[in-house]
N, C-alpha and C positions, 0 to 999 in steps of 0.2 A: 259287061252286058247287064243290062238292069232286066227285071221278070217282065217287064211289058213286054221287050223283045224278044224273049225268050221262046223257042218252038217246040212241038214236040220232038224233035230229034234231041235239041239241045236238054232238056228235062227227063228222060225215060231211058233206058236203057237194062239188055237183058242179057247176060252174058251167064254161060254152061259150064260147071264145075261134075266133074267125074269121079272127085275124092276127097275125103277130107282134109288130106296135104293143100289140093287145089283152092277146096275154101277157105281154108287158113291163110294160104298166101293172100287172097284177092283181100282179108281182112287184114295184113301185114300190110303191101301196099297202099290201104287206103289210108290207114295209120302214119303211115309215112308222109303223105301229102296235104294231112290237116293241119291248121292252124292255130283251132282249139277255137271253143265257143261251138261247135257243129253239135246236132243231135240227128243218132241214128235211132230209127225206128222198125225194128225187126219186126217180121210176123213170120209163122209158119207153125208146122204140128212138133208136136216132140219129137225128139231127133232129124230133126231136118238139118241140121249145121249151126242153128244161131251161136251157140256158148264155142263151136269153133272157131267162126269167124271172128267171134270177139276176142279168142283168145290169141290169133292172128292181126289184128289192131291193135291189141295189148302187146304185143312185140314192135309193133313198127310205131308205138309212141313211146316205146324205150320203158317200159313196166318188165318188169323180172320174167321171165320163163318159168311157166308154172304156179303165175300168182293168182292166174284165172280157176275160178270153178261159176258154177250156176249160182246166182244169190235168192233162188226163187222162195226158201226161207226165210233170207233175211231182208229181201225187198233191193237193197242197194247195197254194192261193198264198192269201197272209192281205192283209186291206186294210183299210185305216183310213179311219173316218169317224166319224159321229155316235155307232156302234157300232162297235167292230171285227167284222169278216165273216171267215170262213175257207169259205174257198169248197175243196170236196174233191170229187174224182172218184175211185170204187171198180174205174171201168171193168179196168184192168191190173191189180188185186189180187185174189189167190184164196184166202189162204191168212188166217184171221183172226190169226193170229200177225204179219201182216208188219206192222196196226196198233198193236200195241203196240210192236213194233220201229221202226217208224217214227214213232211217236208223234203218229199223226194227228190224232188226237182230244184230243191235249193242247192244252188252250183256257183263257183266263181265262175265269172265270165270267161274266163279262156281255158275251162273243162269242156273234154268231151264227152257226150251222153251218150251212152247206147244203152236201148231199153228192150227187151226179149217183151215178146207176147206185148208188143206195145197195142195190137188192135183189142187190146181187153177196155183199155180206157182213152178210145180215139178224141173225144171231146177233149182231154186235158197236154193235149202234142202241142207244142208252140209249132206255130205257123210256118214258122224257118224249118226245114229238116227236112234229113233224106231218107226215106223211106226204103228198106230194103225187103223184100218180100219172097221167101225160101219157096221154092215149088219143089214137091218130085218129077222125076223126068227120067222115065225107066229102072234100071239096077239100083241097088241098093245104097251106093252110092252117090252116086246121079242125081243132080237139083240142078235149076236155072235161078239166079238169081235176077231178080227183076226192081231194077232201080227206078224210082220216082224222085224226083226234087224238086220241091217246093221253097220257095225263097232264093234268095241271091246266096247265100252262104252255101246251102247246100246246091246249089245250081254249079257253084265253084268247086265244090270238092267234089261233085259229079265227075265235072271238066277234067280236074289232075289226074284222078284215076281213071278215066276214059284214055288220057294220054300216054299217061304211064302203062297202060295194060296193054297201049297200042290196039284200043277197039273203040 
């Protein structure tokens, strides 16, 4: 499917986690179905799921159990697995200059990005990605996870986890 033909069905999708097991898994499986090269772009408030579900991706690219923490100090910590993962947090960055100085986003091409608090610094998101966006949604545990995909890459990794989740 090229993005011209692409609909809103086939680009958005919104699916309901009740626990942090649940967003783990949905970040396990999506892990599982990428190919490497994808950039996820989280948003949400503090404690909504993001560093869970990434630490759920970090299991289904084959990264060690427990290698996950938040990097919002140290910007980016990179991890090795089936894929390499560069797990980044935009939390403390204001200024889109400090990414090129720091060279956040410098990635082999078949690493996968996921970025926490990526709507800090919207202007510097490569155009390809899928956008995940943490809502609450009653109890404490309770969030909708609301997917966006932009580009054919991430229009694809949409696709396998839609399949895979059977939604």
């Amino acid at each position: 499917m090229t993005a011209a033909s692409a609909n809103a069905s086939d680009t958005a999708w919104r699916v309901a986690s009740a626990s942090e097991a649940q967003t783990r898994a949905l970040g396990r499986l999506l892990g599982t179905n990428l190919d490497g090269g994808e950039v996820l772009a989280l948003t949400g408030e503090l404690g909504a799921g993001k560093t869970r579900f990434i630490q759920g991706l970090a299991e289904g690219l084959g990264v060690a159990v427990g290698a996950i923490s938040s990097p919002t100090f140290a910007i980016r910590h990179d991890h090795t697995g089936r894929l390499m993962l560069l797990h980044m947090d935009f939390y403390r960055l204001r200024d889109p200059d400090e990414i090129d100085w720091l060279g956040v986003l410098d990635a082999p091409a078949d690493a996968v990005i996921a970025i926490e608090w990526a709507d800090r610094l919207p202007g510097v998101l490569p155009a390809d990605r899928l956008d995940i966006a943490f809502e609450p949604a009653g109890g404490t545990d309770d969030r909708t996870l609301a997917w966006t995909a932009h580009g054919p890459r991430a229009e694809r990794a949409l696709a396998l986890l839609r399949a895979a989740h059977g939604g």
